[in-house]
N, C-alpha and C positions, 0 to 999 in steps of 0.2 A: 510551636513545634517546628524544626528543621523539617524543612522540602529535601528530599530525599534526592542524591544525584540519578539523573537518569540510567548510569552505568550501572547500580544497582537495581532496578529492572532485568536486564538482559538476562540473569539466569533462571529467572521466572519464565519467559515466552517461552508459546507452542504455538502462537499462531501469529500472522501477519495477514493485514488487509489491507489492499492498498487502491485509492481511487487511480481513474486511468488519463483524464484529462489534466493536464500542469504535475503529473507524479510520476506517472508510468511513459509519459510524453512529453514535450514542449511547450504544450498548449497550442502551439499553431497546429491551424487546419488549413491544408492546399485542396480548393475548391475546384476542381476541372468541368470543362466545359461540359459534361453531362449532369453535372451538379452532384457527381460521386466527392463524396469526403474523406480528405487521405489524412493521415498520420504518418509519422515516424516515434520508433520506439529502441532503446538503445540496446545493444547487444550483450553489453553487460550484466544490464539489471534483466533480463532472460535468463542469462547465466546463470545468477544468483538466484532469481524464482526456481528456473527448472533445481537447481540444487537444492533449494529450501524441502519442494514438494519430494524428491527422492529421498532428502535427508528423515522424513517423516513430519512435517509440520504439517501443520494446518495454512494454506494459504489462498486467499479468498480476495475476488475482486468484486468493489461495489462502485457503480458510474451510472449515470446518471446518461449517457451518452447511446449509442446502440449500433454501433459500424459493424457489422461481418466481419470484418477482416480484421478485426480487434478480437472478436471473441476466437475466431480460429488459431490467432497466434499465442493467445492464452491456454486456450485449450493445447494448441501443438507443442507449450511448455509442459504440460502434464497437470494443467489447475482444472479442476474439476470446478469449482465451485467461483462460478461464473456469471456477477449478478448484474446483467446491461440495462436499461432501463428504469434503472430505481430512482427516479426523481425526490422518494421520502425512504433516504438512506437510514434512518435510526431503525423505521421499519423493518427493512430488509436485515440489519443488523441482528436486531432482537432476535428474528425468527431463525436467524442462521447462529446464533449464539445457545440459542434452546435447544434447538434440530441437532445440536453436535455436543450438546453439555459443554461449552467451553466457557471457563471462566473469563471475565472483562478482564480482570486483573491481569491475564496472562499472554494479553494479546495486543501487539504493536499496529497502529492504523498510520497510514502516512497521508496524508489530507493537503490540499493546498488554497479552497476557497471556502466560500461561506455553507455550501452543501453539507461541506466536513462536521464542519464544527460540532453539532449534535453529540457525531460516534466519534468523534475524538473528546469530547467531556466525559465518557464513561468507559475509555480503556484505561488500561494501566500503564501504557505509554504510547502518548500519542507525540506522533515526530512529523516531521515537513521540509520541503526541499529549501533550497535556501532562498526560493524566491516566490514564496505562497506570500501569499496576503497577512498583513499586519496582526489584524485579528486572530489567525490560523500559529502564527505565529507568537501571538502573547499567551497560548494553553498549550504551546509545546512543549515538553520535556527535552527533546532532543530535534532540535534545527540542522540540517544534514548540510554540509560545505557546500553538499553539489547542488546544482538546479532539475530542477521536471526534467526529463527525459532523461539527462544527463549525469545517470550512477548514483541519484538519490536512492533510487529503494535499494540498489549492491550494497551499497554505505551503510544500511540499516540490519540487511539483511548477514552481510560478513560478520560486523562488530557481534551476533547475535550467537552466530554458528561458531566464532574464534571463541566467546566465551564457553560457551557450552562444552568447547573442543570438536567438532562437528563440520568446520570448514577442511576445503578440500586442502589446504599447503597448512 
C-alpha cells in the first residue's frame, strides 16, 4: 500500500501538540549566575499558536522541562493546556487525548528527540523541525525546512490553517 503524502493529513487536524525544548525553542539553555534557566522562543511561532488557539484548535504543550517563564508565555499565547514536567509523554498524551475525545488521527505533534518518539508513533502526523534527531526524523511525515525555535511550529501550523482556509492572509 502507498504511504499516503503528508499534505493529505492537513485537512483532517484539530489539534496540534508540540514539545518545547529543540521545537518551540533552540534547545540552548543560557545558564546565569543564579543558576536561572533561560530560553528563547521565536515570535513567529507565538503568532501562529496564538492564531491556531483563537482560530478554535486544540493546541496542547507536552515537555519534559518545567521553567515558569515557559509556562507563562504559553499561557499568555492563550494555550490553556500546558503539560511541564512530563518526563513519560505518551502518558500524559493518552490522558489529554481521552480528557478531550480527540482522535490520534487528527492531530499534528512536532517532536525533536527521543522523549518524542512514543507520541509521535500514534498521531496521524507526526512532523519535526529540520534539525531533530535522525531517529525523530525517519517516523516523520513531514520534516519542516526550519529548525527549533526557528518557525518550525508557524511552518506546520500556517500550511494547516491555509488548507482549511483558516489563515489569517
Amino acid at each position: 500500500m502507498e504511504e499516503k503524502s503528508y499534505k493529505e493529513y492537513l485537512n483532517q487536524i484539530t489539534t496540534f501538540i508540540f514539545d518545547v525544548d529543540g521545537v518551540l525553542t533552540d534547545g540552548t539553555v543560557l545558564v546565569t549566575t543564579d543558576g536561572e534557566l533561560l530560553r528563547t522562543m521565536g515570535i513567529k511561532d507565538g503568532f501562529a499558536l496564538k492564531f491556531a488557539v483563537s482560530a478554535g484548535y486544540n493546541v496542547a504543550i507536552i515537555s519534559a522541562g518545567t521553567n515558569e517563564g515557559v509556562k507563562l508565555r504559553l499561557e499568555g499565547l492563550g494555550i490553556k493546556d500546558v503539560f511541564l514536567g512530563a518526563h513519560d509523554k505518551i502518558k500524559q498524551f493518552e490522558t489529554y487525548i481521552k480528557d478531550n475525545n480527540i482522535n490520534p488521527e487528527h492531530i499534528i505533534y512536532m517532536g525533536d528527540d527521543v522523549a518524542d518518539y512514543p507520541v509521535m508513533k500514534r498521531v496521524g502526523l507526526p512532523t519535526c523541525p529540520q534539525d531533530a534527531i535522525p531517529e525523530i526524523k525517519a517516523i516523520s511525515k513531514y520534516i519542516s525546512h526550519k529548525n527549533g525555535g526557528e518557525g518550525a511550529a508557524r511552518d506546520v501550523i500556517e500550511q494547516v490553517l491555509k488548507v482549511q482556509g483558516k489563515w489569517a492572509l
